[in-house]
N, C-alpha and C positions, 0 to 999 in steps of 0.2 A: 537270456536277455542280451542285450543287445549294447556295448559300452557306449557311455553319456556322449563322450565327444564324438562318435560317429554321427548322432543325428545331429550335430552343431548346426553344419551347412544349407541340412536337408529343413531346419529348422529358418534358418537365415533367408533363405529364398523363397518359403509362405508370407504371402502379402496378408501378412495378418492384420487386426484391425482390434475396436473394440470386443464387435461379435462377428461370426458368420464361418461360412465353411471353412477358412484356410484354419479359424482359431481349432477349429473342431480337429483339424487334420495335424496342428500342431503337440495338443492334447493327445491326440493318439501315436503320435511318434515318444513322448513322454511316455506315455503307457507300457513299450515297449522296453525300459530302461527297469523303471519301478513302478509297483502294484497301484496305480491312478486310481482315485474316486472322481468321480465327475458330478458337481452340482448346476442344476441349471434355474434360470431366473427369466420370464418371459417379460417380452418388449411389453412397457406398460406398465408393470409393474413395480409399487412403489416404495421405495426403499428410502425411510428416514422423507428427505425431503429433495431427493432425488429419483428421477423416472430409469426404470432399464431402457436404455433407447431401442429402436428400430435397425434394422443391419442393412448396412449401407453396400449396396450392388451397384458396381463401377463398370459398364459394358463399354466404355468409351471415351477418350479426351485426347486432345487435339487441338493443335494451332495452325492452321494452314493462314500462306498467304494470298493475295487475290487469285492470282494466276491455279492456285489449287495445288502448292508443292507445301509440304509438309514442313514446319519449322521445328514441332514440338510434338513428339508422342509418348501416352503414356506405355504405350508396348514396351518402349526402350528402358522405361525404369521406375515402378510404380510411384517412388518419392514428388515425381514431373507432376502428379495434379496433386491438393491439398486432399488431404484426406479428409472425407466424407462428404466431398463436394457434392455443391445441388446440381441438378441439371439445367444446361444454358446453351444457346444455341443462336448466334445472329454473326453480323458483323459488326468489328470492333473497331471503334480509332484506336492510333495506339497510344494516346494521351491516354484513354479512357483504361486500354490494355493493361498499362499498366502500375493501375491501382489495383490487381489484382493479381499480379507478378512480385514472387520472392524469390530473390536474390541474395548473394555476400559479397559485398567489394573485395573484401579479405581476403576471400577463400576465390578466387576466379573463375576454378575448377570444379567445385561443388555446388551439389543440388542439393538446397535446402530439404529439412522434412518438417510439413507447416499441418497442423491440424485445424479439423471446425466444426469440432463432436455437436454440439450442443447450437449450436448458430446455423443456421440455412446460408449459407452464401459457397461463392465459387472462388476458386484461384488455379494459380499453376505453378510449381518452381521449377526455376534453371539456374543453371549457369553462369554468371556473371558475363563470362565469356559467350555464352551465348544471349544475354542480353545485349550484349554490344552490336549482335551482329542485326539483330531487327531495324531494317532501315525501312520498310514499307509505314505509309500512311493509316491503314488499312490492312484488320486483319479478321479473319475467318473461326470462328472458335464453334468448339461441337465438343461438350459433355454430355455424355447421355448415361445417366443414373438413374437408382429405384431405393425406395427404402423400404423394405419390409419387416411384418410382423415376426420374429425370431426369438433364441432363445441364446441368451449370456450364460458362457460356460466356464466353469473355476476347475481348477484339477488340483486336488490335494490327495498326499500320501501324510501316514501314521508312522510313527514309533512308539509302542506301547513303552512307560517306564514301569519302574517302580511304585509313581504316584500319581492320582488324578491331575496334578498340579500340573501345566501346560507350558512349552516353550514355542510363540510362532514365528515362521523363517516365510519371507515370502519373495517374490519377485515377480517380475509382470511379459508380458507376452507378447503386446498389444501395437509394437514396435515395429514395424516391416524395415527391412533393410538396414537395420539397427542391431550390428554384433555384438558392439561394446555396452551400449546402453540399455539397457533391461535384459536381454539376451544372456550376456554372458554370466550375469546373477542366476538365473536358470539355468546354466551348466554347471555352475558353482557348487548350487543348492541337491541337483542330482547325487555330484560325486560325492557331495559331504552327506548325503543320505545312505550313499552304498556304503562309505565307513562307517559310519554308525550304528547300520543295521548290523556291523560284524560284533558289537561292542554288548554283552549280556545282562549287566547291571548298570541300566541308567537311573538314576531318581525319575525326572522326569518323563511326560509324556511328550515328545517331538512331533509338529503340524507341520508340515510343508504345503503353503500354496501357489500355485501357476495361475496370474489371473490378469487379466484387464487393469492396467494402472488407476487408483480413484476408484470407479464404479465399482469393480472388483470387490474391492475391500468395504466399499460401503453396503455391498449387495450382503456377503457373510457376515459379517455384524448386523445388521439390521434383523435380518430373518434366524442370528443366535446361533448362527454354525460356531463362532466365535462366541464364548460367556466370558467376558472380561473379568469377570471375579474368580474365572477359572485360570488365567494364568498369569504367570512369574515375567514372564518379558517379551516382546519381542523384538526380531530382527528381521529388517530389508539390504535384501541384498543384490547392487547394480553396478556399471562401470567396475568391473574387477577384472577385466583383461589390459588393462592399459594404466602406466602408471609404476612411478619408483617404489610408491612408496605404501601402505595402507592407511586409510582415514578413517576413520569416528566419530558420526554425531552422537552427541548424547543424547538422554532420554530427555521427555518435557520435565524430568525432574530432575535433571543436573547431577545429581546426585545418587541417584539409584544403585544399588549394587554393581549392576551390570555397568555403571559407568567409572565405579570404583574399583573394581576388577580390573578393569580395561588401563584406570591410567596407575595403580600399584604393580602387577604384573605383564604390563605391557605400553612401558615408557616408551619404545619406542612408534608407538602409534600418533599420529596426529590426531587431538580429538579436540573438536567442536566444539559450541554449545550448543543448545537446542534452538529452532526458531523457527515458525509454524509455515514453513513453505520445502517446498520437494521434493518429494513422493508420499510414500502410503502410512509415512509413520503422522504424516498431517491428520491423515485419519484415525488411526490407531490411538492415536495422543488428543482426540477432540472433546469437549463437552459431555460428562455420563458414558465417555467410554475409558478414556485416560488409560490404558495399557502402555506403561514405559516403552518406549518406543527405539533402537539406536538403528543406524546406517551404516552401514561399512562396504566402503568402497577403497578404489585406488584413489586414480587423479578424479574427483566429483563431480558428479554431473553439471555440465553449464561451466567449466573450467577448463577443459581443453578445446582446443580450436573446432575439432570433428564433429562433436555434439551435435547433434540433431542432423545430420549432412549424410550426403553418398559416399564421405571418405571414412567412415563408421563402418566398416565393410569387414571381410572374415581375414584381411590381408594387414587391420589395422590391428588388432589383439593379437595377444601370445597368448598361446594355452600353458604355457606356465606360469605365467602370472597367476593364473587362473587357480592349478592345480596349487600354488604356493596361499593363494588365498582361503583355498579350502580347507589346508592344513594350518592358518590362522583359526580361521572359522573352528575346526576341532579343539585346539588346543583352549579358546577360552569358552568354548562350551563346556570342555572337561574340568576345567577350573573353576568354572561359575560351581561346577555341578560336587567339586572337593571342598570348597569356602565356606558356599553359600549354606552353612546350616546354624539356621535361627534359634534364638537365646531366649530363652524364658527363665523367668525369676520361678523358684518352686510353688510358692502359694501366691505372691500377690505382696507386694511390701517391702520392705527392704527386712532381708534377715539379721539375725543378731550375732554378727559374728563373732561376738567375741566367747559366746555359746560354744564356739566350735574353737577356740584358741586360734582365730584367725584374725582377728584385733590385737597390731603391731603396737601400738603407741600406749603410755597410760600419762592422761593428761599432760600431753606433749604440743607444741603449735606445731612443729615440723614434721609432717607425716611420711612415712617411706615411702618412693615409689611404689613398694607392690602391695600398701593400702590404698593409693591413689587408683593405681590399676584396679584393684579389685571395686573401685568403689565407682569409675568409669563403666565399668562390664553390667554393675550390678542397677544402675541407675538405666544403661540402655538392653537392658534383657526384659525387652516387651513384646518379643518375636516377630520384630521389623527388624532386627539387627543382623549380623555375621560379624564375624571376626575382622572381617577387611575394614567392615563401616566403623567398627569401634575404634578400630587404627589411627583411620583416618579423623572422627571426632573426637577421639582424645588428642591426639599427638603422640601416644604412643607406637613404640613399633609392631610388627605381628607378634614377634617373640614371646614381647610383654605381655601384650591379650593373652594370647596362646597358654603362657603358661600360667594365669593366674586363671583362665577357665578352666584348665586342668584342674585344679586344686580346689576350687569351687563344683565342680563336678562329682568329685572325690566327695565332697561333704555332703552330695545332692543337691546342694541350695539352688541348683540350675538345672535346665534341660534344654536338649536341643532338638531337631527337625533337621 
C-alpha cells in the first residue's frame, strides 16, 4: 500500500464537493492506504430531516467583460465560483455583479471559499485585488451547471478490539482546495490508523470515517451505521497542520472521561467547552443521539486568517505538525484505553466494611483520609466511573483512588470493565 502522505496532494487538487466523481476518486486514493468500506446514500433520500442532495456538475463559469476578454475563470481555480452554483447566464451591471461577489479586504490576495449546498443561487469569489480592478459598467457572466440524481459516499475503515464497545474518529472530505481545513484531519486519521493497526490488544473497537462534512454524519446515524448506544466517544479530527499549539473541545458533557483525561494527563492542551456550532460533533452531540463528542485541532477552524481561502493550500501546512498530532491523537487514545476501566459496587448497596476490617474509625467525627477515599470510590462505583473521574469529583489525587481500589478489589467489594 501505498504511504498516507503521498496521496496528500493528489487528494488536494480533487475538486471535491459534497458528492460526485472527484468525491468517489478521492475515496479511492484512500483505498489505496487502508482497507476502505464504502457506504452510499442516494440523492432523495431522507435522512432524519434532512434530504441527500443532488451532485452538482459545474461545466462552466465565467466573468467576461463587454468587449468578451475574460476577467474571471473558474479553470484558474475552482474556489472562483461558489460552490454548488445554479446556472445563470445574461448581462450584469456591476452594482447588481456585485451582490454576488466574495471577497476579503484583509486578505487582498485570497480567493474566498463560499458554499450554497442547500440554496439555489449563484456567486463568484476573487480577489480583493481583483475586485479592484473591475472598472466596466457592464458585465458578461456564463455559469453553466446541472444537478443530478447521484449517490453520497462515506468511506470507513475498522479496528476490531477487544470489545463491542466503539471509539469514532472522523473527518470530512468535502473541502476542494482546502489542505489544512478538513484535509489534513484525513491524513491524520490514516496515519493514526496504520499505528494502531500495529498495536494487538486494544479494548476497544476503532471506526474511522471519510465523509461529507453535516450530511455525512447525518446520512450514518440516521440509517444506524453508527448505534449510539454502541459507543464510548467520539473524535473529529480538522486543521491539524498549522498551529503551535493542540486544542480541545470538550464533549456536550463537559465532563466526560474523555474530557477528563485530556485536562489530568494533558495540561498542556487548550481545552474548550462545548457549544453547539463547528463541525460534526454538532451532530454527534444532537437530540437522541448525544454521543460525547471532542475536536482536536491546532489553531481552530474560523481562527486563523487562511480559513476558508486559496492561501489554505499544501504550501500553508507542515506535515509535521501533522505527524506530531498523530502521535497526540495515540498517546490519549492509549490512555483513555489504560484509565478508563469502569467501577461497579459488588451487589448493589453500599458494603459493610467494617465486615472486612476496613472501617478506620470507632465512633470518631474525624475520619481518615483513606475512609474518606474509600467512601468516595464506593458511592461513585455505578460503572459510569474510572479512576480519573473519581479524582477529579472527589478532590482526591490518582494515587489515593488508585490505591484504596486496590484494596477494595482485594476484598471484592468492586469490579471493573
Amino acid at each position: 500500500m501505498e504511504s498516507v502522505y503521498n496521496i496528500y496532494e493528489s487528494l488536494f487538487n480533487l475538486n471535491r464537493s459534497l458528492l460526485g466523481v472527484n468525491n468517489e476518486l478521492a475515496l479511492n486514493l484512500i483505498k489505496k492506504v487502508v482497507p476502505l468500506k464504502i457506504h452510499k446514500f442516494k440523492s432523495g433520500e431522507e435522512c432524519f430531516d434532512w434530504k441527500i442532495p443532488q451532485e452538482w456538475i459545474l461545466k462552466k463559469a465565467t466573468i467576461k467583460n463587454i468587449k468578451g476578454d475574460i476577467v474571471l475563470d473558474v479553470k484558474n481555480n475552482i474556489l472562483h465560483v461558489v460552490n454548488c452554483s445554479d446556472s445563470f447566464n445574461g448581462v450584469v451591471k456591476k452594482e447588481d455583479l456585485i451582490k454576488h461577489l466574495f471577497f476579503d479586504e484583509n486578505l487582498p490576495d485570497a480567493i474566498p471559499y463560499r458554499t450554497s449546498y442547500y440554496n439555489k443561487n449563484w456567486g463568484f469569489c476573487m480577489s480583493y485585488n481583483q475586485f479592484l480592478s473591475l472598472k466596466d459598467d457592464e458585465y458578461v457572466v456564463e455559469i453553466e451547471s446541472e444537478f443530478i440524481d447521484s449517490f453520497l459516499s462515506v468511506g470507513e475503515v475498522k479496528l476490531k478490539g477487544n470489545t463491542n464497545k466503539e471509539i469514532i474518529l472522523t473527518s470530512y472530505i468535502c473541502h476542494p482546495q482546502q489542505a489544512n481545513d478538513g484535509l489534513s484531519g484525513v491524513i491524520m486519521l490514516l496515519d493514526l490508523y496504520e499505528k494502531l493497526s500495529k498495536l494487538t490488544d486494544l479494548k476497544y473497537t476503532y471506526r474511522f470515517f471519510f465523509l461529507p462534512e453535516t450530511i455525512g454524519t447525518i446520512a450514518i446515524l440516521s440509517k444506524k451505521i453508527i448505534e449510539p448506544k454502541n459507543v464510548e466517544y467520539a473524535l473529529v479530527a480538522t486543521c491539524v497542520g498549522y498551529g503551535k499549539k493542540i486544542e480541545y473541545k470538550k464533549t456536550f458533557k463537559n465532563n466526560h472521561s474523555l474530557d477528563n483525561i485530556v485536562s489530568v494527563f494533558f495540561p498542556e492542551v487548550l481545552s474548550k467547552p462545548y457549544e453547539p456550532y463547528g463541525s460534526d460533533e454538532r451532530q454527534f452531540s444532537s437530540p437522541f443521539i448525544q454521543i460525547p463528542t471532542g475536536v482536536l485541532t491546532r489553531e481552530q477552524f474560523g481562527k486563523f486568517p487562511e480559513y476558508h481561502t486559496s492561501l489554505d493550500d499544501m504550501n500553508f501546512v507542515d506535515i509535521n505538525l501533522i505527524k506530531e498530532t498523530t502521535l497526540f491523537f495515540e498517546k490519549l487514545i492509549l490512555k483513555y484505553e489504560k484509565e478508563c476501566k469502569y467501577i461497579f459496587t459488588k451487589d448493589g448497596g453500599e458494603p459493610m466494611l467494617s465486615k472486612y476490617k476496613l472501617y478506620d474509625v470507632i465512633n470518631n467525627t474525624v475520619h481518615p483520609k483513606s475512609s474518606l477515599v474509600k467512601n468516595w470510590i464506593l458511592h461513585l462505583s455505578d460503572g459510569r466511573h474510572n479512576v480519573v473521574d473519581m479524582s477529579i469529583k472527589s478532590g482526591f489525587n490518582i494515587e489515593d483512588i488508585s490505591s484504596q481500589i486496590n484494596i477494595l478489589l482485594e476484598n471484592k467489594l468492586i469490579k471493573t470493565i
